[in-house]
TORLO-668077 format. One record per residue (C-alpha): residue number from 1; residue in one letter; x, y negated, z negated. Coordinates in pm, 1 decimal. Example, Ala and Ser with C-alpha at 12.3 -4.5 7.8 and 13.67 -1.06 7.14 Angstrom:
// TORLO-668077
  pos  code         x         y         z
    1     A    1230.0     450.0    -780.0
    2     S    1367.0     106.0    -714.0
// end
This chain:
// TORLO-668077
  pos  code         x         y         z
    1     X   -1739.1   -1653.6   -2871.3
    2     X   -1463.3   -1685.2   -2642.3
    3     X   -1457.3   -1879.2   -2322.3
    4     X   -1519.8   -1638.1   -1994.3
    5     X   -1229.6   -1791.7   -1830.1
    6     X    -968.7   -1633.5   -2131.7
    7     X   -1173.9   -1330.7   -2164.0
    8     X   -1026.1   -1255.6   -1840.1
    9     X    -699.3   -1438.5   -1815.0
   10     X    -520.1   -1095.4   -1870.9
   11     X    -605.7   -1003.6   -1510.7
   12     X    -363.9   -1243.2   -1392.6
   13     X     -81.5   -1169.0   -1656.9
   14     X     204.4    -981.1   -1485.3
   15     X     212.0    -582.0   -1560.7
   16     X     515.5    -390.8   -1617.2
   17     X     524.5     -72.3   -1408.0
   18     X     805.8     144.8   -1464.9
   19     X    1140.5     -55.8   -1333.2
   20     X     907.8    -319.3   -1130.9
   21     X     664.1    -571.3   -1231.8
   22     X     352.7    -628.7   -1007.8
   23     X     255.8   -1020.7   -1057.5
   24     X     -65.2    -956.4   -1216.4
   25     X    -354.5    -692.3   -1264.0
   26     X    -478.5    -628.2    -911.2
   27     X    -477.2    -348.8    -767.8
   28     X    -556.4    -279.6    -408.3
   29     X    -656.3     104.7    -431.5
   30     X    -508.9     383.0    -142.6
   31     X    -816.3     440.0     126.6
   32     X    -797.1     583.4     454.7
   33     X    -798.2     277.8     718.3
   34     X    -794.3     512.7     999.7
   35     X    -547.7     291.3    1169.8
   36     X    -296.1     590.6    1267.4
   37     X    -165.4     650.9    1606.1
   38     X     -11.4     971.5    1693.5
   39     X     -82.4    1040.1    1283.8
   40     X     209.6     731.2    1218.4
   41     X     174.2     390.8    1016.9
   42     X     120.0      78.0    1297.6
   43     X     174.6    -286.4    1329.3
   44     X    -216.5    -307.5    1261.1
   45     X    -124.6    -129.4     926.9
   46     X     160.9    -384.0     859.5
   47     X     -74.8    -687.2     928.9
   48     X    -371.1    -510.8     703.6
   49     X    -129.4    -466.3     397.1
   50     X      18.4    -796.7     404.7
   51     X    -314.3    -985.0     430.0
   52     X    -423.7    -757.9      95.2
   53     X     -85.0    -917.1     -73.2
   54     X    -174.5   -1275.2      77.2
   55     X    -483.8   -1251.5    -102.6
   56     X    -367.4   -1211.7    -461.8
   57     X    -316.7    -795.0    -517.3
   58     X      -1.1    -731.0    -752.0
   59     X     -17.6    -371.9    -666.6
   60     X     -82.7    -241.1    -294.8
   61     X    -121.1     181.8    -308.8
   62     X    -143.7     300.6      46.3
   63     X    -332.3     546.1     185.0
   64     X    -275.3     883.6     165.1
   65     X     -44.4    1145.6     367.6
   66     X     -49.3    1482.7     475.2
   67     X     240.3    1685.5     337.4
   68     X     198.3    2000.6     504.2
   69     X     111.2    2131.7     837.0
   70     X    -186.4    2328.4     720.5
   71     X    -373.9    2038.6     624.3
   72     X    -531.8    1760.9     867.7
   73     X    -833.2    1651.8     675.8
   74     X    -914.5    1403.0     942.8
   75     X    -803.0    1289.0    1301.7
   76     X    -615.2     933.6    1208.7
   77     X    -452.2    1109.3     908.1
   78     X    -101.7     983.1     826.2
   79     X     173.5    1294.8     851.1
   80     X     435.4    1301.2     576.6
   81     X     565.0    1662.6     628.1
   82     X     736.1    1633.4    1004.6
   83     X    1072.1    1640.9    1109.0
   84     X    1390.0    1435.0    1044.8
   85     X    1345.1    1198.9    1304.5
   86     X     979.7    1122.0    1241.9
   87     X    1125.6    1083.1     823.6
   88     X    1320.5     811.1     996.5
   89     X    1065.3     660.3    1182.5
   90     X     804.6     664.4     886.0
   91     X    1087.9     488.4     647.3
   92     X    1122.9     215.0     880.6
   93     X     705.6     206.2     885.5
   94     X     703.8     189.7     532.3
   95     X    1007.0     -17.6     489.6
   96     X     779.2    -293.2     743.3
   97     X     482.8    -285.3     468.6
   98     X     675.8    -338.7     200.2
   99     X     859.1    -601.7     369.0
  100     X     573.0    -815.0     460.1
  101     X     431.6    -727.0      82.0
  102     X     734.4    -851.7     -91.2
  103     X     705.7   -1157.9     111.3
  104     X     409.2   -1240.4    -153.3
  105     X     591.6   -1122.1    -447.8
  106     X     342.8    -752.9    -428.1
// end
């Protein structure tokens, strides 16, 4: 009978994900924080992310967005559907995540 510390040592084996490799086998699964304001990503998000990748996740998935006007399933949702300057603003948003993500090889 194996050990219980190899039957799980694949957890922390990188994983190959297309082009990129996460550093191992935890995932942080997409949930709605309810951090929005004015339906846009925040500092609070930024801090929230990069703790997750502090603590060990390979792979971060954020949380959802809406991607057409019709639909606003909830009042902190995050809008992916607006205009060209809020696509410029929401880059940068995202660009901050990943940033502070990378910083823990996530």
């Amino acid at each position: 009978m194996s050990k219980p510390q190899d039957r799980h040592a694949g957890l922390c084996a990188p994983l190959s994900l297309g082009g990129k490799t996460a550093p191992n086998r935890f995932v942080f699964a997409a949930h709605q924080t309810n951090f929005a304001t004015h339906n846009r990503f925040t500092e609070r998000h930024v801090a929230y992310y990069e703790t997750r990748a502090a603590g060990g996740a390979g792979t971060i998935v954020l949380e959802g967005s809406v991607v057409h006007p019709s639909d606003w399933p909830y009042e902190y949702a995050i809008f992916g559907y607006e205009t060209a300057w809020w696509t410029v603003i929401a880059k940068s948003q995202m660009r901050c995540i990943a940033t502070v993500c990378w910083r823990w090889r996530t």
